[in-house]
C-alpha positions in Angstrom: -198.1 -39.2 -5.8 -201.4 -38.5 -4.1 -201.7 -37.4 -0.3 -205.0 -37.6 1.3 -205.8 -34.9 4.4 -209.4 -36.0 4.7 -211.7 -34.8 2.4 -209.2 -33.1 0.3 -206.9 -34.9 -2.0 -204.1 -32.9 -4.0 -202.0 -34.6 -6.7 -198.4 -33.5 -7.1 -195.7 -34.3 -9.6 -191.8 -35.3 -8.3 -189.6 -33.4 -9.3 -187.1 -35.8 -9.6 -185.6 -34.0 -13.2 -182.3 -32.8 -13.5 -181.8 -29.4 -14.5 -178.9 -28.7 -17.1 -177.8 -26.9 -20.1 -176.7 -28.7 -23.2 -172.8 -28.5 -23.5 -173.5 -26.5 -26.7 -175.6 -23.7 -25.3 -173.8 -23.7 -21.8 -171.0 -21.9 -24.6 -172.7 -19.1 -26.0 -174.9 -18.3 -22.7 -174.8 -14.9 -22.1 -173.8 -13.3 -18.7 -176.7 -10.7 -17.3 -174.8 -7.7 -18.2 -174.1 -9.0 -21.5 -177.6 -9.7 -22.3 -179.0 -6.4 -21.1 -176.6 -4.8 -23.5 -178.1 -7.3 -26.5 -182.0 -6.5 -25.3 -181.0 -2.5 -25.2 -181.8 -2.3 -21.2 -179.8 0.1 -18.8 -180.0 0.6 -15.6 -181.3 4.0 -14.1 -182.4 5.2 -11.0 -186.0 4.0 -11.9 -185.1 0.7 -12.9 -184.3 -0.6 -16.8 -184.3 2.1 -19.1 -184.0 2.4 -23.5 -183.0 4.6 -25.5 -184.5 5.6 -28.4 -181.7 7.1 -31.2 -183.7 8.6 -34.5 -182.5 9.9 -37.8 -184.9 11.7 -39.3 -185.3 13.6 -42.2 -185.6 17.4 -43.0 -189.6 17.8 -42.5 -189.0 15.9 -39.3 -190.0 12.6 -40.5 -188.3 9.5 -39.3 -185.6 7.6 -40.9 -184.2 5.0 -38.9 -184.4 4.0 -35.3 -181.6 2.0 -33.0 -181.7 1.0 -29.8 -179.3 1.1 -26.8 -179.3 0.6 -22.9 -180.5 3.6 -20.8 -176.8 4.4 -19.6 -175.1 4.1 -22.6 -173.8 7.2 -24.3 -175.0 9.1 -27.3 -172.1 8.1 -30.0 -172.6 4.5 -29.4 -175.2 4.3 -31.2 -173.6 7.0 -34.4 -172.2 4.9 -36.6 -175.3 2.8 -36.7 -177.2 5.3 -37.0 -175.7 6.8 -40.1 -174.7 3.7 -41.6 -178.7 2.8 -42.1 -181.5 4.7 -44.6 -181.1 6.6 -47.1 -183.0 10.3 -48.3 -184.5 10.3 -51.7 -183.6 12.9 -54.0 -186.2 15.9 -55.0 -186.8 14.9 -58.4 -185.7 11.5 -58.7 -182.6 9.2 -58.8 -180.5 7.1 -56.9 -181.3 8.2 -53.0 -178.7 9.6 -50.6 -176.7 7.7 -48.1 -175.7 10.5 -46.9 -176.9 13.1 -45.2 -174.7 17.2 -45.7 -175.4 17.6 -42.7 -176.2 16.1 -39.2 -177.9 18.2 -36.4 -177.2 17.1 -32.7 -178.0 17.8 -29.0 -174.4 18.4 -26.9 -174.3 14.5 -26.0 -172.6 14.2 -29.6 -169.9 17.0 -29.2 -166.7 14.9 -28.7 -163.9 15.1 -30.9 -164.8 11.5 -31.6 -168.1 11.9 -32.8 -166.9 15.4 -35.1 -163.9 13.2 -36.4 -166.5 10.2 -37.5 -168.9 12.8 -39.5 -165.7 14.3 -40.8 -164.5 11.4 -42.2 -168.1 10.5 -43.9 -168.0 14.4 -45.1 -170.6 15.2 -43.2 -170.8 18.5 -42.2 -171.5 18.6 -38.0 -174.0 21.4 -36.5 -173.5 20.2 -32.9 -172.9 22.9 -29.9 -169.9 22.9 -28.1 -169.7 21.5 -24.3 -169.0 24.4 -21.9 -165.6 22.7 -21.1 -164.7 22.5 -24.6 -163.5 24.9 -27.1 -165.9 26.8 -29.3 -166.8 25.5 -32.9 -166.2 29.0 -34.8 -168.4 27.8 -38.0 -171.6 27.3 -35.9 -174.9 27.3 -37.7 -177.5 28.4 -35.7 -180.0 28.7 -37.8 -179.3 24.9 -39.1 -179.4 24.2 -35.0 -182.5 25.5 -34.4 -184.7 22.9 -37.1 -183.2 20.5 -34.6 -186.5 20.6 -32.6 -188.2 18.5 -36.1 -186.7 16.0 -33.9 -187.7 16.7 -30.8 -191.4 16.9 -32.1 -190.7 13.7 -33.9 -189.9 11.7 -30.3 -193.1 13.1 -29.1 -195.6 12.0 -31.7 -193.8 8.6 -31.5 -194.7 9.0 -27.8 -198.4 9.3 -28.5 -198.5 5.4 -29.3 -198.5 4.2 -25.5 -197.0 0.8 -26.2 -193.5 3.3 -27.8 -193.8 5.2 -24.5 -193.5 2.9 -21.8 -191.5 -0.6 -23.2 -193.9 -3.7 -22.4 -191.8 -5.5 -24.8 -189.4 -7.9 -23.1 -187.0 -8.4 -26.4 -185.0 -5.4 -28.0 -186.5 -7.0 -31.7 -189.9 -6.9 -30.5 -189.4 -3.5 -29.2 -187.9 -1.9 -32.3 -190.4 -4.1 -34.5 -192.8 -1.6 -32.7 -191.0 1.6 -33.8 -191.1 0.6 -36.8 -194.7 0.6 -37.1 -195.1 3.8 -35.5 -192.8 5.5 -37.4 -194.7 4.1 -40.4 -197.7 5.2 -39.5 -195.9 8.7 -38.9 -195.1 8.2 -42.8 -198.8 8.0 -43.8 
């Protein structure tokens, strides 16, 4: 369809199509919540958040990497966590699955949390909640190398595109971990 104002002519296209979904993906179309939980985005004050959850190993090199929305809590992403990598052995052999011990910030000091590394024999150094009752085998020493981490989020901070998520998909997004925390390895 062409309209003519004088000297000017502008083409434009009906748009005369029908807009559906197939009955087949109409089924497994996510609602908005739901999809922000699958593509690991939360809402904050400041808009859609990540978060980053990191295993790493004793020199403070990373492990493994899982993503959740920015208002989700810490032990959601736990299991995961410790159900992926594994630490290979000084001197060789089959690697570990499983960590002794596991080193977290107050965030992972339910019951819950204690009662899942518990039951994986893992031995917990994570510091009680004010409102909860003191741990009385608390190593402090073991606490304190907890900061490898905390180092390790900031070097993985120094790759700009880690920092700030440009990434619209979660897979993308992780994808992009992952090669920062490989180039961490070399």
């Amino acid at each position: 369809m062409a309209r003519s104002t004088g000297t000017f002519t502008t083409w434009m296209r009906r748009l005369s199509a029908l807009i559906s979904t197939p009955p087949a993906l109409a089924e497994t179309a996510l609602s908005g919540g739901e999809a922000q939980a699958r593509e690991a985005l939360g809402r904050s004050q400041g808009g859609f958040s990540t978060k980053l959850h990191l295993r790493a190993e004793g020199n403070g090199r990373p492990i493994t990497a899982v993503l959740t929305g920015g208002e989700r809590h810490e032990q959601m992403a736990l299991e995961a966590l410790l159900d992926q990598g594994a630490i290979r052995r000084p001197g060789g052999g089959r690697p570990r699955l499983r960590p002794r011990r596991a080193a977290g910030d107050k965030g992972y000091s339910s019951p819950t949390a204690r009662r899942r590394l518990r039951r994986r024999h893992i031995g917990a150094v994570i510091p009680s909640k004010s409102n909860q009752r003191r741990q009385p085998h608390f190593d402090r020493a073991a606490y304190r190398r907890r900061n490898l981490v905390e180092r390790l989020i900031n070097r993985l901070k120094q790759f700009r595109r880690i920092a700030t998520r440009y990434e619209k998909r979660a897979a993308n997004y992780l994808a992009m971990v992952h090669v920062g925390m490989l180039l961490l390895w070399l």
